[in-house]
C-alpha positions as CSV (number, residue, x, y, z in Angstrom):
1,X,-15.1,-15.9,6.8
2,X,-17.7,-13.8,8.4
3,X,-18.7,-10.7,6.5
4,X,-17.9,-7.5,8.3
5,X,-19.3,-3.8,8.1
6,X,-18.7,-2.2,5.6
7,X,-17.5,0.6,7.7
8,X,-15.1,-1.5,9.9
9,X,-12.2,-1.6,8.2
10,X,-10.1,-4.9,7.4
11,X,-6.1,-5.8,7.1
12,X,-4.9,-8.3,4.4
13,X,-1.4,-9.5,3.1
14,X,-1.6,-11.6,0.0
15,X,-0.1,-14.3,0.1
16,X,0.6,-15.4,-3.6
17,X,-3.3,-15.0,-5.2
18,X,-4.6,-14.9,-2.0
19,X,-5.5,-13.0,0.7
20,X,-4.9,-14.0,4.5
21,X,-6.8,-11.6,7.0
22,X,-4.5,-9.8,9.6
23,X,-4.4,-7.5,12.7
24,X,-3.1,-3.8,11.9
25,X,0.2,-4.8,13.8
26,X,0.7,-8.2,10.9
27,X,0.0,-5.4,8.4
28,X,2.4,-2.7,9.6
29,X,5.1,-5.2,9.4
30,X,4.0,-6.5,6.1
31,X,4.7,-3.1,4.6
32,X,7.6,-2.9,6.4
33,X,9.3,-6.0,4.7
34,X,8.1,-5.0,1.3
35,X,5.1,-7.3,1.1
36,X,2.1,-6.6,-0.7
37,X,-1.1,-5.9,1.6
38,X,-4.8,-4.7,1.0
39,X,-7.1,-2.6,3.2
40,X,-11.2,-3.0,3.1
41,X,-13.1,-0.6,4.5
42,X,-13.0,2.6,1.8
43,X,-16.1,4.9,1.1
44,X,-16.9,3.3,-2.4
45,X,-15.6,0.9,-5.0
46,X,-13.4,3.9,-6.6
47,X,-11.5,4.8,-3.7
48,X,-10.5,0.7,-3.8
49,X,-9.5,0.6,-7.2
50,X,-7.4,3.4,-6.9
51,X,-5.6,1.6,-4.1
52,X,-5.2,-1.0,-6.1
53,X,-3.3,0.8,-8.4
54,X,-1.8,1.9,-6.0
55,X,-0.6,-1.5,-4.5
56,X,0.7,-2.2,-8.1
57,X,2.8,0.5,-8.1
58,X,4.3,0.2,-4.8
59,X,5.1,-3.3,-5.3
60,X,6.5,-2.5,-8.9
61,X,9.0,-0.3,-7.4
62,X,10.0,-2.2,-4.3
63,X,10.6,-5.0,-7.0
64,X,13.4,-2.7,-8.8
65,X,16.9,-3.1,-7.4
66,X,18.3,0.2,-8.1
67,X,15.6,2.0,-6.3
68,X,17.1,4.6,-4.2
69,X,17.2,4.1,-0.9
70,X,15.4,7.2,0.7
71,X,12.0,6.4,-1.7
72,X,12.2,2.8,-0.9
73,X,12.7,3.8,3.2
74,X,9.5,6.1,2.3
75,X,7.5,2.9,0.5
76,X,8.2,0.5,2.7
77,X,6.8,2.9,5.6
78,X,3.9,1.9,7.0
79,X,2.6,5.4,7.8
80,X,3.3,6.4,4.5
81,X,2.1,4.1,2.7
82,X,-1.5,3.9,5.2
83,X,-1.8,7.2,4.4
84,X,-1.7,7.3,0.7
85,X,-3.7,4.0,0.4
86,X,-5.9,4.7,3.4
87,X,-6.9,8.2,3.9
88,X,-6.0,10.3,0.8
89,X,-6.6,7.8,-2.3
90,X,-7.0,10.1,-4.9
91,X,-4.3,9.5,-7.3
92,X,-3.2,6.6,-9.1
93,X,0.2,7.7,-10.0
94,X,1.0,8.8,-6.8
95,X,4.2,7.2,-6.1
96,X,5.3,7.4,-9.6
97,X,5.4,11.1,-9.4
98,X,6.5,10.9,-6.0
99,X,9.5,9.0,-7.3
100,X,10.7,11.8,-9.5
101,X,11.1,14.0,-6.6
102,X,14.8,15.4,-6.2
103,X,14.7,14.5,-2.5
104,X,14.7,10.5,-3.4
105,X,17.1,10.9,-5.9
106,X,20.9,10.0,-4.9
């Protein structure tokens, strides 16, 4: 696979261990069905470990059963979730705090 700029970003859904490249339209509907995806193109190597841990999380919830079903509407989002991973990676724990939050609980 070709290398790309660094500043051009690039869509991924993983597919088991791997990772199978993808236009932003495969990637919008990965997070829509739950799957897990990655994004290259951050700033540095922080910003992507932070999504990362992000991605973890995500998945981890979308894997319980009993999740509510407004927070998994909001996970499974692909604004929301483009956002978080995307433009404002800054917090690891981001959706586990955001999961606490009275307006996801039933």
């Amino acid at each position: 696979m070709p290398k790309s700029s660094p500043t051009a970003p690039c869509f991924f859904i993983r597919d088991g261990d791997k990772l199978r490249q993808c236009s932003k339209i495969e990637f919008d509907k990965a997070i829509v069905e739950g799957k897990s995806v990655k994004y290259h193109g951050y700033a540095n190597k922080k910003c992507e470990r932070i999504a990362e841990q992000l991605e973890t999380c995500r998945m981890a919830f979308l894997a319980k059963p009993d999740l509510p079903t407004k927070f998994r509407k909001v996970l499974t989002n692909p604004v929301n979730v483009v956002e978080v991973q995307i433009i404002t990676v800054d917090d690891p724990q981001f959706w586990t705090k955001e999961s606490k939050l009275p307006k996801y609980q039933i």
